[in-house]
DOTI-961875 format. One line per 3 residues: number of its first residue (from 1); their letters; for each residue x, y, z of C-alpha. Coordinates in steps of 0.5 Angstrom, whole numbers, plus 500, padded with zeros to 3 digits. Example, Ala and Ser with C-alpha at 12.3 -4.5 7.8 and 13.67 -1.06 7.14 Angstrom:
2
1	as	525/491/516 ~ 527/498/514 .
//
This chain:
529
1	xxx	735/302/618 ~ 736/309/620 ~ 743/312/618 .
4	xxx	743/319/620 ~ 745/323/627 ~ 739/321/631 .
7	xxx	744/317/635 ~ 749/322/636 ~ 745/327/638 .
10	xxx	741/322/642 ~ 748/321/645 ~ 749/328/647 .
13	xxx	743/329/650 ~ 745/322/654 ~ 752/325/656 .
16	xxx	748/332/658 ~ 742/329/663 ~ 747/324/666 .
19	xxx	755/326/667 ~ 753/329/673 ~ 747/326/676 .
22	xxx	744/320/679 ~ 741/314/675 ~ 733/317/675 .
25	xxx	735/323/673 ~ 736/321/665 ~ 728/321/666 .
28	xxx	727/328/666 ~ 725/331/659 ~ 726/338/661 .
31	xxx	734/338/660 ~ 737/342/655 ~ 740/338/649 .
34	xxx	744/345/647 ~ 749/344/651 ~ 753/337/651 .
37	xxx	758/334/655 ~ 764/330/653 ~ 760/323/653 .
40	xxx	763/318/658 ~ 761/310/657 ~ 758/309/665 .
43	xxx	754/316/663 ~ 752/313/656 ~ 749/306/660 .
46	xxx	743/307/664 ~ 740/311/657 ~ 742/305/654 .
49	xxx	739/301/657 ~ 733/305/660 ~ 731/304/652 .
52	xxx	732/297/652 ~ 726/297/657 ~ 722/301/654 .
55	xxx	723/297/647 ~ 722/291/649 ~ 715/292/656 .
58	xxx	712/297/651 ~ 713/294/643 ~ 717/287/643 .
61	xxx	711/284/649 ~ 706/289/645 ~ 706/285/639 .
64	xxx	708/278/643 ~ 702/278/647 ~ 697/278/640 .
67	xxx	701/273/637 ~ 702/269/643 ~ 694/268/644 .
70	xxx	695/272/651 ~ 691/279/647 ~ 685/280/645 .
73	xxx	681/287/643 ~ 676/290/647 ~ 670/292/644 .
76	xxx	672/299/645 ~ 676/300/639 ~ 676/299/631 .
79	xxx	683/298/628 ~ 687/292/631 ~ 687/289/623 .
82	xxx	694/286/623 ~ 693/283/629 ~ 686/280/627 .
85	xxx	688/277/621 ~ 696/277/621 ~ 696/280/614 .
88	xxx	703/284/615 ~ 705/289/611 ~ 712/293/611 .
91	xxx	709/299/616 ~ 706/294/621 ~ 711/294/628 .
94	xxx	717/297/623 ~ 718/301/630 ~ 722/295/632 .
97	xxx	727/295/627 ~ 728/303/628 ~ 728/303/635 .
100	xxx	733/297/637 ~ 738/299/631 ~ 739/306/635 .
103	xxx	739/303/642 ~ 745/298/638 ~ 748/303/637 .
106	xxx	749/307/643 ~ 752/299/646 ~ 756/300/639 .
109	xxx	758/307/643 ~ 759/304/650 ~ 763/299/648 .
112	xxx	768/304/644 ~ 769/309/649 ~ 770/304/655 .
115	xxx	775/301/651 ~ 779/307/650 ~ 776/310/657 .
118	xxx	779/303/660 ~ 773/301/662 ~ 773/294/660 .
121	xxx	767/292/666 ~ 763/297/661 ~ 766/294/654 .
124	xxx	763/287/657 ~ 756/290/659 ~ 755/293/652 .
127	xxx	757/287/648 ~ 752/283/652 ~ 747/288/651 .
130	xxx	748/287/644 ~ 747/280/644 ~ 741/280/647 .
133	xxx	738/286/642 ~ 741/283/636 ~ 737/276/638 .
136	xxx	731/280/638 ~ 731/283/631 ~ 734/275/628 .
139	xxx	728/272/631 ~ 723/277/628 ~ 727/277/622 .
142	xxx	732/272/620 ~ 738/275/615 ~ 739/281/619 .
145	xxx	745/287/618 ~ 750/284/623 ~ 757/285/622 .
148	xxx	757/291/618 ~ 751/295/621 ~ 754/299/626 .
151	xxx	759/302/623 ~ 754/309/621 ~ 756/314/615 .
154	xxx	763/308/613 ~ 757/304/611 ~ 750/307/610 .
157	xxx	749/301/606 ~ 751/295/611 ~ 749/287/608 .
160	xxx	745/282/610 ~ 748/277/614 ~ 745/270/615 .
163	xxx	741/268/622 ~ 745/262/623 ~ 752/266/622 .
166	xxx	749/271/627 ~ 747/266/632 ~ 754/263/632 .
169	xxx	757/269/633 ~ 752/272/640 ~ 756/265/642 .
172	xxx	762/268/641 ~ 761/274/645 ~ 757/272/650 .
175	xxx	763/267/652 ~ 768/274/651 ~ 764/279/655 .
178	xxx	764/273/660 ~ 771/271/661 ~ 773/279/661 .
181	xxx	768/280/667 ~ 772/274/670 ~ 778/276/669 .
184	xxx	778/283/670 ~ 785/287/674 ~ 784/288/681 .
187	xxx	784/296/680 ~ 778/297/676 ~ 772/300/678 .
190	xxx	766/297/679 ~ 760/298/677 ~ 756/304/681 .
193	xxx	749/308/679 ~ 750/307/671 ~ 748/299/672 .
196	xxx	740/300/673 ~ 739/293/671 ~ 744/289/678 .
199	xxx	745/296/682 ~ 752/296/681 ~ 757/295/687 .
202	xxx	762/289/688 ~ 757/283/686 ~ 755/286/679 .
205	xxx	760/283/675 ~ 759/277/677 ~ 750/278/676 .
208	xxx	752/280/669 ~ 756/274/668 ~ 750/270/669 .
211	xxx	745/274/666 ~ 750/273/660 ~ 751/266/661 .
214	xxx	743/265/661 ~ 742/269/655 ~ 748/264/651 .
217	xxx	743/258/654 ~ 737/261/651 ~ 740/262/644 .
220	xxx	743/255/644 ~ 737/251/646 ~ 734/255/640 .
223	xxx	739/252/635 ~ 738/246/638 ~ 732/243/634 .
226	xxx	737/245/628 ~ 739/238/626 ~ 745/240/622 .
229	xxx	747/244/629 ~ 747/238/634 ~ 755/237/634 .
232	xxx	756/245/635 ~ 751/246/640 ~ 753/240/644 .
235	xxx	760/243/645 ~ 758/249/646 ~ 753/246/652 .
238	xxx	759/243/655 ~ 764/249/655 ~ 757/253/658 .
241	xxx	757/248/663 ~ 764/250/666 ~ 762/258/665 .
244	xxx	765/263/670 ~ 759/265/674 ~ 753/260/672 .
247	xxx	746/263/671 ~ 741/267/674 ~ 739/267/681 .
250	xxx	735/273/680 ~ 730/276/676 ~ 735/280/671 .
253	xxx	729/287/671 ~ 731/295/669 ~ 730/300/674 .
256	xxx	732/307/674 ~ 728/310/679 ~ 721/310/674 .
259	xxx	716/316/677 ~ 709/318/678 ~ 711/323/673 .
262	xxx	709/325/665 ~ 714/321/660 ~ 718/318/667 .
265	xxx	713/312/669 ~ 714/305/667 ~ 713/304/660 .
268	xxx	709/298/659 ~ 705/301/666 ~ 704/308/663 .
271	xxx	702/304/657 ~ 697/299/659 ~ 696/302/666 .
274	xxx	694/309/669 ~ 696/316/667 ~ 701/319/671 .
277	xxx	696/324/675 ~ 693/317/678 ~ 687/320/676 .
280	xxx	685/315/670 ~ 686/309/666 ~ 691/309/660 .
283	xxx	688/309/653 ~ 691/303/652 ~ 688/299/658 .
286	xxx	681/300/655 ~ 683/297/649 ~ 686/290/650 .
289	xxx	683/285/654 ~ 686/277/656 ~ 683/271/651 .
292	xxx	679/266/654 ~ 685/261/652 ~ 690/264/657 .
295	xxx	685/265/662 ~ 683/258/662 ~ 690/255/663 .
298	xxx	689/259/670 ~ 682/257/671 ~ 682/249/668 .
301	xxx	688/248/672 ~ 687/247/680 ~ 685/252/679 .
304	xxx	692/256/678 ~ 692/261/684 ~ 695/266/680 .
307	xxx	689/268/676 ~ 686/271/681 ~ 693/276/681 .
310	xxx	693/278/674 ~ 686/280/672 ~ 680/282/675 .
313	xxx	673/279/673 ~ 668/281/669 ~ 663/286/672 .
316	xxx	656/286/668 ~ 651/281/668 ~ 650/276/667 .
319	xxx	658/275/666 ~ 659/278/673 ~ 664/275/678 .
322	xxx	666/271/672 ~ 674/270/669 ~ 671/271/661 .
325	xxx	677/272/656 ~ 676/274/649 ~ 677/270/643 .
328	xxx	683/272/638 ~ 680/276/633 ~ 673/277/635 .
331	xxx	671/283/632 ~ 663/284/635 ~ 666/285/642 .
334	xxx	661/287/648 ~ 662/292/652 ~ 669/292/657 .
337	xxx	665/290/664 ~ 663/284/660 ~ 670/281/660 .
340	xxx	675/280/665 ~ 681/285/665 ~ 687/286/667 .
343	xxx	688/288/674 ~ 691/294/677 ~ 695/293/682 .
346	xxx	697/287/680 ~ 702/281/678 ~ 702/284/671 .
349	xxx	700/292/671 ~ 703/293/678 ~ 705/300/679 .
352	xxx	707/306/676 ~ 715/304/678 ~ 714/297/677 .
355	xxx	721/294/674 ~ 722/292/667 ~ 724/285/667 .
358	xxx	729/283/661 ~ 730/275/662 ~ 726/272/668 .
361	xxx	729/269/674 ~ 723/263/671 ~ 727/263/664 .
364	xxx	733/262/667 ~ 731/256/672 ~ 727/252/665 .
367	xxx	732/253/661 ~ 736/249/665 ~ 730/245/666 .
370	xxx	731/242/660 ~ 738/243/658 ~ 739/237/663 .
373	xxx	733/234/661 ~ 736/233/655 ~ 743/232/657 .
376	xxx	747/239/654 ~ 747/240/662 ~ 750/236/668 .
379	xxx	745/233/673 ~ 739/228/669 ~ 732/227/671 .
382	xxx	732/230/678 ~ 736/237/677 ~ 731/237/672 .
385	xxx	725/237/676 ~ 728/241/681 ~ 730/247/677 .
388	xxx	722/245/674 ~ 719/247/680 ~ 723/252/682 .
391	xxx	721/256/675 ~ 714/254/677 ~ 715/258/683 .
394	xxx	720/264/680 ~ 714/265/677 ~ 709/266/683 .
397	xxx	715/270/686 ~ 715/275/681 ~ 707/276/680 .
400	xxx	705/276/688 ~ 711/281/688 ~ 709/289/689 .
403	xxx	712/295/686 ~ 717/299/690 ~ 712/304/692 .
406	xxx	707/298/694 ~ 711/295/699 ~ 707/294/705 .
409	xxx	701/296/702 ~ 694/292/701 ~ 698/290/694 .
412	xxx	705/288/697 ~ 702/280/696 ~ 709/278/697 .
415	xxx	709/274/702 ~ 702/270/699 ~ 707/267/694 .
418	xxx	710/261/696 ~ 704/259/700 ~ 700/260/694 .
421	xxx	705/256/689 ~ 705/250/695 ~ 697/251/694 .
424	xxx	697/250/686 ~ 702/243/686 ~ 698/241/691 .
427	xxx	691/241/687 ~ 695/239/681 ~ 698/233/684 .
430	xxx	695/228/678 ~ 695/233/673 ~ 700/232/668 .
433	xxx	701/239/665 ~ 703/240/672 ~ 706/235/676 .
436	xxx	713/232/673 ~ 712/225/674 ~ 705/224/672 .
439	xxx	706/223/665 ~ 698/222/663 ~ 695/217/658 .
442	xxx	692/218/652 ~ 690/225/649 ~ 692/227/656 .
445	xxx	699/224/655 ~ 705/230/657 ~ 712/229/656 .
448	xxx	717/233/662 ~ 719/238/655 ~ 712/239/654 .
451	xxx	711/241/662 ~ 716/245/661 ~ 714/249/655 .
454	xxx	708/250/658 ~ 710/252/665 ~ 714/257/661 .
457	xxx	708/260/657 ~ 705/262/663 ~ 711/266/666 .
460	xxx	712/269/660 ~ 705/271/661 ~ 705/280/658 .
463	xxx	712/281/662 ~ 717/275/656 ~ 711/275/651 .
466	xxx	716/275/645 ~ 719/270/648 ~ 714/265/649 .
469	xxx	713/267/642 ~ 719/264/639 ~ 719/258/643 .
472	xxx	712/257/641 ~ 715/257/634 ~ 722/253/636 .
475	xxx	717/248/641 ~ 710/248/637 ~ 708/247/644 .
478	xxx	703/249/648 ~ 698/249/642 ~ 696/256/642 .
481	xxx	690/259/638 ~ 691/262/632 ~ 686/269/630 .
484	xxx	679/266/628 ~ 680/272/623 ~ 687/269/620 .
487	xxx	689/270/613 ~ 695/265/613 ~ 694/257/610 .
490	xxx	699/255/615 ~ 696/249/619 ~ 696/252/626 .
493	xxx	693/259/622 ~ 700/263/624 ~ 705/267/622 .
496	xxx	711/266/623 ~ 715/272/623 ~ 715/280/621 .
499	xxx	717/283/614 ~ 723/288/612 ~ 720/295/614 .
502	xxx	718/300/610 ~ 724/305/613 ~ 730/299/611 .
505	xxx	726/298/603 ~ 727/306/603 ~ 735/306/604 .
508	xxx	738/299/604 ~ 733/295/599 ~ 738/292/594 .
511	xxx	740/289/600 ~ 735/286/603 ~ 733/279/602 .
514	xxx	728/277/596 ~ 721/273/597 ~ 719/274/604 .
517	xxx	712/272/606 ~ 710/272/614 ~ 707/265/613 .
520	xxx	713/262/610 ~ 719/265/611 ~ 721/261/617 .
523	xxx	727/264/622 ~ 733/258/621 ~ 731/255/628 .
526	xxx	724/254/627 ~ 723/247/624 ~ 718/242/629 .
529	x	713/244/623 .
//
């Protein structure tokens, strides 16, 4: 990890763009950083949590979308061999490490000035912050530097701790920050434009309790497989049932006022989308295309109306008019017109201030779909399928929904959302993937767990892409496609992880764990296989 002043010097310039301005101004590039305030949690925040964003639309999904088979390459660019072949080395996507250890540290920063400040709403935010980056790095890399890594030049050289330890903990302090923001003096101040995630004002405390909640959701049903975990994770289940706030009720987004604008547009937009002049496609558009895997989910089944939201057909003869995807690790690919691509305007690249979702409102409700299947959760089968459904149909709501500056627009599909969720159940109806009461025969036989794990793959469609790649590995479910060019002599011909960065064997290497192999050196979570 880096251990210099990047950080503070980042901090200044947060404190400088942000003490006296509204919540979109952080985007400007153009302040001067010579010319610090004193920093101030609430100024320190939308920074914070802006770049959270930015890590996870525009490299945690980038890497997820190849290795969740939603990605293949276009036959506009050479390159993409990591991808192709999963043959990792230290330098492939060390960008995650580096970037979400700085970003920790600007929540290590919150949390600190808050609690001197007497800002404990803050404290509890950055603590929950920390938990939902640090998963990010444990699933990606196991042993992690955890308790010592924060503490900057008190220790530049921090131990690795173990990934399950980790996981215990995140427990603890999303059960902290949740009591803190159940339990706070009537005189604290609320939340206002620093909270670029729930807007801010009287209710947000009661949002960041349930994203919190959601989160602590999310990470005990990944240890759930965990045989040595069972006892543990059944009681922590029944204290989370009775947690001050509940779950997610909305889709938990980033937005702090993103502009059509150089280096001020929605990061994955700007990315994958259009150039801030409008006038032309993002580099990156040319470069990547859906697989025939993903687009089949949506062709072979009713078929699913949200294809149709998410990518434009191919426009070349004889493929014309066509929904064709590539195959993961094709090399000899034709021409762009020849595949269906991602569309414009649509449920994927919507706009150039299109939010960033960090836990979808379909997560929440899938999550809690199989906790009470399971029963960790109160409610059995039949809560089960309601909250099934209402995944299935969180997730129509979220890709038929516009950007803000598309609202009222020919885009803005909002009010074809439920309609065309109805459609889907209806053609579905005998469908085992689909309906939770057919159970399907044979080959076709479908568990409710399995459905929803299925459902949940394609939510996470591009916008929770390293999500679905962490419950691939936790579930083995949907059978997703390995890379025709893959080097791993695992059975299903996937990695299983990233290895240690180059940047962290530079500084940090007697402490870093031994014989680690991206085809064997499972997270402690993973063991279906």
């Amino acid at each position: 990890m880096k251990r210099n002043f990047k950080v503070w010097a980042a901090l200044a310039i947060t404190a400088t763009t942000l003490a006296t301005t509204g919540c979109d101004k952080f985007l400007d590039v153009n302040e001067n950083p010579n010319n610090p305030l004193t920093a101030t949690p609430q100024a320190v925040l939308a920074q914070a949590l802006n770049a959270t964003a930015t890590n996870f639309a525009s490299q945690y999904n980038n890497y997820g979308n190849w290795v969740a088979a939603y990605w293949g390459k276009s036959g506009t660019v050479n390159g993409y061999n990591e991808e192709r072949t999963y043959n990792y080395s230290s330098l492939y996507n060390q960008g995650l490490w580096n970037n979400t250890y700085d970003n920790l540290y600007d929540y290590q920063l919150i949390e600190q000035l808050s609690n001197e400040q007497g800002r404990p709403n803050l404290a509890a935010v950055a603590k929950i912050m920390k938990v939902y980056n640090f998963q990010l790095l444990v699933d990606q890399y196991g042993d992690i530097p955890y308790s010592q890594a924060l503490n900057g030049l008190q220790n530049v050289l921090p131990k690795y701790d173990k990934a399950e330890d980790i996981y215990k903990d995140f427990v603890v302090k999303l059960t902290e920050a949740t009591t803190t923001l159940a339990t706070l003096p009537t005189d604290t101040r609320v939340l206002a434009n620093e909270d670029i995630v729930f807007g801010g004002g009287a209710a947000a405390h009661t949002s960041w309790q349930r994203f919190a909640n959601t989160l602590r959701l999310r990470i005990l049903l990944r240890m759930s497989n965990v045989q040595s975990l069972q006892a543990y994770v059944t009681t922590e289940m029944t204290r989370l049932a009775s947690a001050p706030g509940g779950f997610l009720t909305t889709d938990a987004q980033v937005q702090p006022g993103f502009i059509q604008s150089e280096g001020q547009q929605s990061p994955f937009y700007n990315r994958y989308g259009v150039v801030s002049s409008g006038l032309a496609s993002a580099t990156e558009r040319n470069y990547v295309q859906p697989t025939q895997y993903i687009i089949d989910q949506y062709q072979n089944n009713g078929p699913d109306p949200r294809l149709t939201r998410l990518y434009t057909p191919a426009t070349v003869a004889p493929y014309a008019n066509v929904y064709r995807g590539v195959v993961l690790g094709e090399s000899n690919i034709p021409a762009l017109g020849n595949y269906a691509r991602l569309r414009l305007g649509g449920g994927l690249l919507k706009a150039f201030d299109q939010p960033v979702p960090l836990i979808l409102l379909a997560e929440s409700k899938f999550l809690q779909a199989e906790a009470k299947l399971k029963g960790f959760l109160p409610g059995g089968d039949a809560a089960a399928k309601t909250d099934y459904q209402d995944g299935i149909r969180a997730s129509f709501v979220y890709f038929y929904a516009p950007a803000p500056s598309q609202r009222s627009t020919t885009a803005d599909q909002s009010a074809n959302a439920v309609p065309n969720y109805d459609l889907y159940l209806t053609r579905n109806a005998a469908n085992p993937l689909v309906n939770w009461d057919v159970p399907g025969t044979g080959a076709n036989a479908v568990s409710k767990e399995q459905k929803i794990y299925y459902q949940k793959y394609l939510a996470f469609n591009t916008v929770e892409s390293i999500e679905a790649w962490s419950e691939y590995r936790r579930t083995g479910y949907p059978r997703i496609p390995a890379s025709i060019e893959s080097s791993s002599t695992r059975p299903d011909k996937l990695p299983v992880r990233l290895l240690y960065p180059q940047t962290e064997i530079a500084t940090n290497l007697n402490n870093i764990p031994t014989g680690i192999n991206q085809f064997t050196s499972k997270i402690f979570w993973d063991v279906v296989d």
